[in-house]
TIMAR-633779 format. One record per residue (C-alpha): residue in three letters; x, y, z. Coordinates in steps of 0.25 Angstrom, whole numbers, padded with zeros to 4 digits, always signed. Example, Ala and Ser with C-alpha at 12.3 -4.5 7.8 and 13.67 -1.06 7.14 Angstrom:
REM TIMAR-633779
ALA+0049-0018+0031SER+0055-0004+0029
//
This chain:
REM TIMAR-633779
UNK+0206-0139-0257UNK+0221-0135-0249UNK+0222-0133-0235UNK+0220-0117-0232UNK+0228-0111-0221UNK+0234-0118-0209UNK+0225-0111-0196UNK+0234-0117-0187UNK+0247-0110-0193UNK+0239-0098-0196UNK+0231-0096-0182UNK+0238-0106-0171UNK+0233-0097-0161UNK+0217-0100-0166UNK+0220-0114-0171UNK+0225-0118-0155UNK+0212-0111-0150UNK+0206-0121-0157UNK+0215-0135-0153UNK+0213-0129-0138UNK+0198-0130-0140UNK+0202-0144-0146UNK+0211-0148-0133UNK+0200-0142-0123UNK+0191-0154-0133UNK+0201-0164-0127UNK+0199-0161-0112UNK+0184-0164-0112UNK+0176-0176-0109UNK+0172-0176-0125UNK+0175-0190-0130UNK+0185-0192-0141UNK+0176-0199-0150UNK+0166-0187-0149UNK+0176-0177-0152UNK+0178-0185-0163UNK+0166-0188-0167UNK+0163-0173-0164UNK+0174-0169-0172UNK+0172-0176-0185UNK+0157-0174-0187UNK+0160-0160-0186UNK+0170-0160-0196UNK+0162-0168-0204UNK+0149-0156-0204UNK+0160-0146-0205UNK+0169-0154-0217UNK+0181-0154-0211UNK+0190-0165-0217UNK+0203-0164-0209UNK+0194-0165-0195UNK+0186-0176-0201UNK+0199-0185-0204UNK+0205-0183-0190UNK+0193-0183-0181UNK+0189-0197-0188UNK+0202-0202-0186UNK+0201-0198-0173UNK+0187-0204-0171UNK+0191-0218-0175UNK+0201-0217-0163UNK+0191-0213-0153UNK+0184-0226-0155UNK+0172-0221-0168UNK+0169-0230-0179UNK+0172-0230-0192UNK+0155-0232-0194UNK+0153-0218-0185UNK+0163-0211-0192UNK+0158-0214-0207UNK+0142-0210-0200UNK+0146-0200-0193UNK+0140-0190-0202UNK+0127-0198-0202UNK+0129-0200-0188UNK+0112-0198-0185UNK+0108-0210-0194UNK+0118-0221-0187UNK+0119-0227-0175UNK+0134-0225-0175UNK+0135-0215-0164UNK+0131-0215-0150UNK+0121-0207-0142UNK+0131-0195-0139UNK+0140-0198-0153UNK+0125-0193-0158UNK+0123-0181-0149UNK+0138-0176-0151UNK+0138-0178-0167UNK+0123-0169-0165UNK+0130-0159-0157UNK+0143-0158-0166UNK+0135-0157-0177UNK+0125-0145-0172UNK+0137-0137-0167UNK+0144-0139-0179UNK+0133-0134-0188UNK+0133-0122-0181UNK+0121-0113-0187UNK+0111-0126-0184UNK+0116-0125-0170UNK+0116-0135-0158UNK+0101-0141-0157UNK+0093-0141-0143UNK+0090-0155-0145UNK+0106-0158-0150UNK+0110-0153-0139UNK+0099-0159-0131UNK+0105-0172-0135UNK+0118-0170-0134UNK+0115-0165-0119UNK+0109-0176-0117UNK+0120-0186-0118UNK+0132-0176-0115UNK+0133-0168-0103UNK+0136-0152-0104UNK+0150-0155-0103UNK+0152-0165-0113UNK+0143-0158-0122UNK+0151-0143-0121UNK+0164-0152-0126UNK+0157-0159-0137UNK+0153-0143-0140UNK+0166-0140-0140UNK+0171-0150-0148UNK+0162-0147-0160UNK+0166-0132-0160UNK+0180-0136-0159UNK+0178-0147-0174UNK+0172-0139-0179UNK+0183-0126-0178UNK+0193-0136-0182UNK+0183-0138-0193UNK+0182-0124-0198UNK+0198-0124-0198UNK+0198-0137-0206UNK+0191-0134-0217UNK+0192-0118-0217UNK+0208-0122-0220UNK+0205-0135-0230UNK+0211-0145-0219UNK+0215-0158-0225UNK+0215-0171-0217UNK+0230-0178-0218UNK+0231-0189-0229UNK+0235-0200-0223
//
């Protein structure tokens, strides 16, 4: 499978649109380690390659373990993850699968740990992954051999 076209090259004006919402994500009380976690568990539903090998890399620096990371796609049948790791891993998941929509009793649960604030950014940052997403695997993005 080749890398397709570059968006970035071919549409710099949509592809900042998005690195601006990406920036705005960087301004919010939203915790590293959950925009990681965030990040990668989207791209894991969605099969983005490149976002998984850069969001994990960046994951293991804000602090998760190598155990979370390996369970993270099973997260529900461990105790790996903490009361709001569960409710945002719910919530990234929902919005990510889109056609299921966001659940009353997921967003119940996220409410109940998270105040509106805090749970508007963590909206936010699941729309962001997962349009970083789209662009990844739409144009067969390859994470770098290192």
């Amino acid at each position: 499978m080749s890398q397709r076209i570059n968006i970035k090259k071919l549409a710099p004006a949509g592809y900042t649109a998005i690195g601006s919402l990406e920036n705005y994500l960087t301004t919010t009380r939203l915790s590293p380690l959950h925009h990681e976690l965030v990040r990668i568990r989207a791209s894991q539903i969605n099969g983005c390659t490149y976002c998984i090998d850069i969001h994990t890399q960046d994951a293991i620096k804000q602090g998760a373990s190598i155990r979370q990371l390996f369970a993270l796609t099973n997260w529900r049948e461990t105790d790996f993850f903490s009361e709001e790791e569960q409710a945002l891993l719910a919530v990234t998941e929902e919005v990510t699968l889109i056609p299921q929509g966001l659940s009353d009793e997921t967003y119940a649960r996220a409410a109940r740990v998270f105040d509106e604030e805090y749970l508007a950014q963590l909206i936010m940052a699941v729309i962001v992954i997962n349009a970083w997403n789209r662009i990844g695997v739409s144009t067969h993005l390859k994470p770098a051999l290192h």
